[in-house]
C-alpha positions as CSV (number, residue, x, y, z in Angstrom):
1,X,26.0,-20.9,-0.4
2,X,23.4,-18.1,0.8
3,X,19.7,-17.7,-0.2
4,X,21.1,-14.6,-2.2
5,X,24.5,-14.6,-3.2
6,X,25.9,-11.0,-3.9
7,X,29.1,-12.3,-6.4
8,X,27.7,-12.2,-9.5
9,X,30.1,-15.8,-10.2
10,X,28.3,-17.2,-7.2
11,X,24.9,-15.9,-8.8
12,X,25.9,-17.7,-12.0
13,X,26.7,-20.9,-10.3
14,X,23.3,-21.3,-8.6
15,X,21.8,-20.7,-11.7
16,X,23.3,-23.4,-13.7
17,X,23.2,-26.1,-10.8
18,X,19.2,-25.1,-10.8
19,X,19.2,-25.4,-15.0
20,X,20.5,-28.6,-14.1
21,X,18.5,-29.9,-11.1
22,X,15.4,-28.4,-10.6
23,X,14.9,-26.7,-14.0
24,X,13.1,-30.0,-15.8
25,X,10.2,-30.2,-13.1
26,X,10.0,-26.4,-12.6
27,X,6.4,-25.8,-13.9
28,X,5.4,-29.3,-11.9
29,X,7.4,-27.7,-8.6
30,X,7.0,-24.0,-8.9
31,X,3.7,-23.3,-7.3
32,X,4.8,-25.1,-4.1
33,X,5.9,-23.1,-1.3
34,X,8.2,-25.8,0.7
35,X,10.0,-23.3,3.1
36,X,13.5,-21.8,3.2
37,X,15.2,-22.2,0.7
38,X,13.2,-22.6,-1.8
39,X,15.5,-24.9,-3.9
40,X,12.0,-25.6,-6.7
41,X,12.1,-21.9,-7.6
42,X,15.1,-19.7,-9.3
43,X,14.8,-16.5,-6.6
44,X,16.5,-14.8,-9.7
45,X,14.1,-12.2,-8.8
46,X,16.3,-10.2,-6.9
47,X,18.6,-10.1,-9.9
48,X,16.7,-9.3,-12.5
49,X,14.9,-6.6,-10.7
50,X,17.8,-4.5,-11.1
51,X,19.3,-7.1,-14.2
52,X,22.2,-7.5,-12.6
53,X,22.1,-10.4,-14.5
54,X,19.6,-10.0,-17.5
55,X,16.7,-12.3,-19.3
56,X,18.6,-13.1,-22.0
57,X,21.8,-14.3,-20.0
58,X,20.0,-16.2,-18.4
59,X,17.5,-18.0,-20.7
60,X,21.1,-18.9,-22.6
61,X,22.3,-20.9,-19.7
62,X,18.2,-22.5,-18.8
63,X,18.4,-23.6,-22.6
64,X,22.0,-25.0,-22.6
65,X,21.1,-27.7,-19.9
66,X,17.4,-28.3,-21.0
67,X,14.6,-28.5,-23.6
68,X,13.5,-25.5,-24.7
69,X,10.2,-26.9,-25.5
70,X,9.9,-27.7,-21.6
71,X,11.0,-24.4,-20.5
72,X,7.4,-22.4,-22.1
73,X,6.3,-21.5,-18.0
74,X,9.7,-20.6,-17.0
75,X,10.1,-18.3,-19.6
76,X,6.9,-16.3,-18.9
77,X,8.0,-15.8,-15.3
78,X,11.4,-14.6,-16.5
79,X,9.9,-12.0,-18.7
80,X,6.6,-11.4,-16.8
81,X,7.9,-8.3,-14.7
82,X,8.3,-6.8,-18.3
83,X,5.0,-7.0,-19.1
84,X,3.9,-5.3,-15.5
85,X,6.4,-2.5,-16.5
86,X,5.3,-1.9,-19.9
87,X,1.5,-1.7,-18.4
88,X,2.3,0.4,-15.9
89,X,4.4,3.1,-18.3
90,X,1.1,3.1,-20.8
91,X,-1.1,3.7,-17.5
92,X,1.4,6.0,-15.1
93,X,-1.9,7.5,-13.4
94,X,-2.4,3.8,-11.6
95,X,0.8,4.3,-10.2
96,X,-0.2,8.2,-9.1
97,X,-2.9,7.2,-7.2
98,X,-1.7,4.6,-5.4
99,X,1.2,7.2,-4.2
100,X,-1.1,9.6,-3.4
101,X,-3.1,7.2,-1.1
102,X,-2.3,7.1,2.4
103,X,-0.6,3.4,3.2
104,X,-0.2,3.2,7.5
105,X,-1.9,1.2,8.9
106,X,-0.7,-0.7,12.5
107,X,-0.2,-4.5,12.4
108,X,-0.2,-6.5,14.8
109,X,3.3,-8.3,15.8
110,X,1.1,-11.7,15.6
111,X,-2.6,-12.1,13.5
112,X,-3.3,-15.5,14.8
113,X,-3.2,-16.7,11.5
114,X,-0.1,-18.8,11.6
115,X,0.4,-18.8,8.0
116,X,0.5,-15.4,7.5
117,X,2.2,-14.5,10.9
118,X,5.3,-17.3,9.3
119,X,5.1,-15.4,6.2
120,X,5.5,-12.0,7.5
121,X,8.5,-13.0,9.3
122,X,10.2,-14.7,6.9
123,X,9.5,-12.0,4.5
124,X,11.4,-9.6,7.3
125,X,14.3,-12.0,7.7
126,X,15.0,-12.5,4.2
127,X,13.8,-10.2,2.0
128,X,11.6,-12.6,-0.1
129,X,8.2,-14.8,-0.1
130,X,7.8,-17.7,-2.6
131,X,5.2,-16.1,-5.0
132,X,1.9,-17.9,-4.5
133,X,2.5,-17.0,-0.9
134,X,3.0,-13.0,-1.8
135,X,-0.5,-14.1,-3.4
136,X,-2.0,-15.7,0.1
137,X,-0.4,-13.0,2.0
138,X,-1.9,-10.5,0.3
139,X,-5.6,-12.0,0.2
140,X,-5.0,-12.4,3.3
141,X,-4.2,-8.7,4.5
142,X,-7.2,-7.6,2.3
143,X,-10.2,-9.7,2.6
144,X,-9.6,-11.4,6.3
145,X,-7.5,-8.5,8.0
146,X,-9.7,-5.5,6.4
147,X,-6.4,-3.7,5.5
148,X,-6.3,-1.6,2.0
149,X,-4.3,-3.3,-0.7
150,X,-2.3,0.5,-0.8
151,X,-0.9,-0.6,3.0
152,X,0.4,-4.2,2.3
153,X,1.9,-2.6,-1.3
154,X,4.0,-0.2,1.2
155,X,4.7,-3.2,3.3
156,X,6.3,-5.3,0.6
157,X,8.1,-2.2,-0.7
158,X,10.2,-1.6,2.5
159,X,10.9,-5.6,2.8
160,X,10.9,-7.0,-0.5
161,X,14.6,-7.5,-2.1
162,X,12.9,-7.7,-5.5
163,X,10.5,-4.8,-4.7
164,X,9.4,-3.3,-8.6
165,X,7.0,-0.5,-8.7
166,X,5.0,-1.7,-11.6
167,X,5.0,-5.5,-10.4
168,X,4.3,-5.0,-6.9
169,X,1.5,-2.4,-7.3
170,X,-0.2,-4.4,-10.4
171,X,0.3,-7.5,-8.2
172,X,-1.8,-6.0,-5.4
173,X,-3.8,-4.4,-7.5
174,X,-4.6,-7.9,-8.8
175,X,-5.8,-9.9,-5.4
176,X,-7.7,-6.6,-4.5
177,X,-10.2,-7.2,-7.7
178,X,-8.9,-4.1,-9.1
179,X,-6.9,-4.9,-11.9
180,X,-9.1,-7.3,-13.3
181,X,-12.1,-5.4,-12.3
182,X,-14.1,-7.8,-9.4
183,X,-12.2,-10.9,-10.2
184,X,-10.1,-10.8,-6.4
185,X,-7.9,-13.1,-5.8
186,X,-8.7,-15.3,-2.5
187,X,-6.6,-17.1,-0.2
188,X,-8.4,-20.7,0.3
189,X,-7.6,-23.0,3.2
190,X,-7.4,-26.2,1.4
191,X,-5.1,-24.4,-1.2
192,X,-2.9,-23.6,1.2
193,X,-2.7,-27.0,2.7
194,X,-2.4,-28.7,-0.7
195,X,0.4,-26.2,-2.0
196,X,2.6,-25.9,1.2
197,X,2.7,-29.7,1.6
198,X,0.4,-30.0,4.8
199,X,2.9,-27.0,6.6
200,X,0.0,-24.6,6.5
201,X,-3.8,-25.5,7.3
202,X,-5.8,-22.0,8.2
203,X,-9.3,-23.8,8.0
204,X,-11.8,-21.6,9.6
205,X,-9.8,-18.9,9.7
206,X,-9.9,-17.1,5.9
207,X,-12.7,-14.9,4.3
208,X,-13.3,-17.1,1.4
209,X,-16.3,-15.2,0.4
210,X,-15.2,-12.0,-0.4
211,X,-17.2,-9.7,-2.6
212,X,-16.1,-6.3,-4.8
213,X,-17.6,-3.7,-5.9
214,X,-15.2,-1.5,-7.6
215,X,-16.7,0.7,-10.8
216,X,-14.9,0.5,-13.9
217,X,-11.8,2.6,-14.0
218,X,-9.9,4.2,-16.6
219,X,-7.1,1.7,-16.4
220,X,-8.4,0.2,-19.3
221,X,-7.2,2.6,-21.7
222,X,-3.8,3.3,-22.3
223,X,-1.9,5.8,-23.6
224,X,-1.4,5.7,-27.4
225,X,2.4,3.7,-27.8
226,X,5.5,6.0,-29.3
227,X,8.2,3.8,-31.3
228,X,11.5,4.8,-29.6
229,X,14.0,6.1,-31.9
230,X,16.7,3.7,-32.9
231,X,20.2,5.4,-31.4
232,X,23.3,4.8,-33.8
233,X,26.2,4.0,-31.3
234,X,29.4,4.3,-32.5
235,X,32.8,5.5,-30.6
236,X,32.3,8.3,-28.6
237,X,34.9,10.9,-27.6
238,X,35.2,11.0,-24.1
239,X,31.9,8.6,-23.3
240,X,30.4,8.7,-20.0
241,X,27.3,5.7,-18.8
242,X,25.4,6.5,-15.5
243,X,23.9,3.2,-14.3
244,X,21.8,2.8,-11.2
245,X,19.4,-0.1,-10.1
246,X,16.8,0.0,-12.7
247,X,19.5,-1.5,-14.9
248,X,23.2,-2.3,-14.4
249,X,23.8,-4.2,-17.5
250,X,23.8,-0.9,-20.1
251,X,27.8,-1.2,-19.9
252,X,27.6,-4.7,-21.2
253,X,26.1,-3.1,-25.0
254,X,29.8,-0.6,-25.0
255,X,31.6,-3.5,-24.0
256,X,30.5,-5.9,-26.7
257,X,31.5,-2.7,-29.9
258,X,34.5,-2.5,-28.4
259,X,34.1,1.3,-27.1
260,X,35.7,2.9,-23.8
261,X,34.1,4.8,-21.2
262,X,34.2,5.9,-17.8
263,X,30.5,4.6,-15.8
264,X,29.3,5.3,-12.5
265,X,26.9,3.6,-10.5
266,X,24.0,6.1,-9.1
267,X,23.5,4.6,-5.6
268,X,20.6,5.7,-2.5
269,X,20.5,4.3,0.6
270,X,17.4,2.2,1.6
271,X,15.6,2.2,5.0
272,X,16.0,-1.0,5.5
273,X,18.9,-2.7,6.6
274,X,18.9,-5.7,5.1
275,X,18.0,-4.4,1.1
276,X,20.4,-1.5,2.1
277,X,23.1,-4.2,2.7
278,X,21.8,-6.3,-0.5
279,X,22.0,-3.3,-2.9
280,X,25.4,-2.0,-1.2
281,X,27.2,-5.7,-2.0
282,X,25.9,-5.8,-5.2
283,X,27.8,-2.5,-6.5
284,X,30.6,-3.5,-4.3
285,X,31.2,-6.4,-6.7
286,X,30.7,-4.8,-9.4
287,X,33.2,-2.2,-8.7
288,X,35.9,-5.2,-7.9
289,X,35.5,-6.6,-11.3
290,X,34.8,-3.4,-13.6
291,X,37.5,-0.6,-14.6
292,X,36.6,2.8,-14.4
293,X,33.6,2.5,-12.1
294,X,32.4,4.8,-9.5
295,X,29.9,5.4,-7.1
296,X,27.9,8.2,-6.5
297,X,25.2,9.0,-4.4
298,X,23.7,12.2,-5.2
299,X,23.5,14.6,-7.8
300,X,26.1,16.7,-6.8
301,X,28.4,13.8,-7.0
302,X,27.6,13.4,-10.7
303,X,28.1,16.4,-11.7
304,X,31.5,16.2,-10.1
305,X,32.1,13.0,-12.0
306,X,31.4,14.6,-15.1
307,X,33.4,17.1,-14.7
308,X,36.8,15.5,-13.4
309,X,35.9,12.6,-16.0
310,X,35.6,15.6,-18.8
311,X,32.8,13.4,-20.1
312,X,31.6,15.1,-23.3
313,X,28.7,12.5,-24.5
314,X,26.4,10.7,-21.4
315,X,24.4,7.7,-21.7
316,X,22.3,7.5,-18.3
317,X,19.4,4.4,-17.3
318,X,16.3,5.9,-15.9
319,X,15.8,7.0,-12.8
């Protein structure tokens, strides 16, 4: 079976031969980056980005196969792109300015550096880095390399299958010093060594000395929190859902009261390939295994949806 299945049955059986495997020594295991394939981490990542399959289906099948008392550091990672997102929606100017910066910068085809150099290809072929190396990498690209943390944050964007806005920017945020102000994240040599199992060994070659000097931003204050207003569903004349890849699991709450409606799937097309082809197989399957499902792919295409589906009450995601 691939690195990242596509079926959502596939998905479901790789996560409950890993609740059974690899679950039980996951916090022992999971800050090791072994290689390809990365059989002592979930790489649910992908999945949940867009939850495809969601936190709570999938702490359901963790729990039937273990402990729960043993699954405390599993269950943070599950839910920790939730807390980026929340962050990031109580402090949307962090995410303005980093979109307003300018991100080019040329790199090289090869640093030297062979970690890094490994890691920026296998990022390219696959679409995903083993977290404590998106952490290296991304030292890496600051402190040694003298690139802005904006310009590797593009860089994983374009690549990354699981690419979030609010985790990817935070995260980079984070190694640069920025989020917790002056407290960088650096890429050590011996770290490296210990936690790729001897594959990796850059001694001499980091800045492991890297100072920061960044004032105190207003990141530290957040805007004040608004209780959503609670939304009575009941049975809908004539419902319409528009779902796109923030989440494709809003059918899943009509399906469970019973109520019918007609859903499509808001779909853009990705500059890179290999996401493209990712994102593109995902709503393939689930238009095989949903009634009443189509794609559209811009607005125009909604509208006519609406309008041939004589939807009367709509019930989008965000974009």
């Amino acid at each position: 079976m691939k690195m990242f299945p596509t079926k959502r049955s596939e998905i479901i059986e790789k996560l409950i031969n890993f609740s059974e495997k690899e679950l039980s020594s996951y916090s022992k295991n999971r800050n090791f980056d072994f290689g390809p394939p990365h059989k002592n981490v979930s790489k649910l990542s992908p999945y949940l980005r867009t939850r495809f399959i969601s936190e709570e289906e999938i702490l359901k099948i963790a729990i039937s196969k273990n402990n729960i008392k043993t699954l405390e550091k599993f269950i943070e990672e599950i839910f920790w792109r939730t807390y980026w997102r929340g962050w990031l929606e109580s402090h949307p100017w962090v995410y303005d300015e980093y979109s307003n910066a300018s991100k080019y910068q040329h790199l090289p085809k090869k640093t030297g550096i062979k970690c890094f150099d490994n890691w920026k290809e296998e990022l390219i072929e696959t679409g995903y880095l083993h977290n404590h190396s998106r952490m290296w990498f991304a030292s890496i690209w600051i402190f040694t390399l003298g690139y802005s943390w904006q310009s590797g944050a593009e860089f994983f964007k374009k690549n990354l299958l699981d690419f979030c806005p609010a985790s990817n920017t935070l995260g980079w945020r984070w190694v640069a010093g920025l989020q917790t102000i002056n407290k960088p994240y650096l890429a050590m040599s011996d770290n490296i060594n210990y936690f790729t199992n001897g594959r990796f060994n850059p001694i001499g070659q980091l800045n492991e000395k890297a100072n920061c000097n960044y004032t105190e931003q207003n990141s530290s204050h957040a805007l004040p929190f608004n209780r959503p207003k609670k939304i009575e569903f009941r049975n809908f004349d004539n419902l319409g859902i528009i779902l796109n890849r923030n989440d494709l699991s809003l059918n899943y709450i009509f399906e469970n009261m019973g109520m019918s409606y007609e859903c499509c799937l808001y779909s853009t097309e990705h500059e890179n390939k290999l996401v493209n082809e990712f994102n593109n197989n995902i709503l393939q399957d689930i238009l095989k295994n949903n009634k009443n499902f189509e794609i559209t792919e811009n607005f125009n295409q909604i509208f006519d949806w609406l309008t041939n589906k004589k939807i009367k009450n709509l019930v989008p995601t965000f974009f």
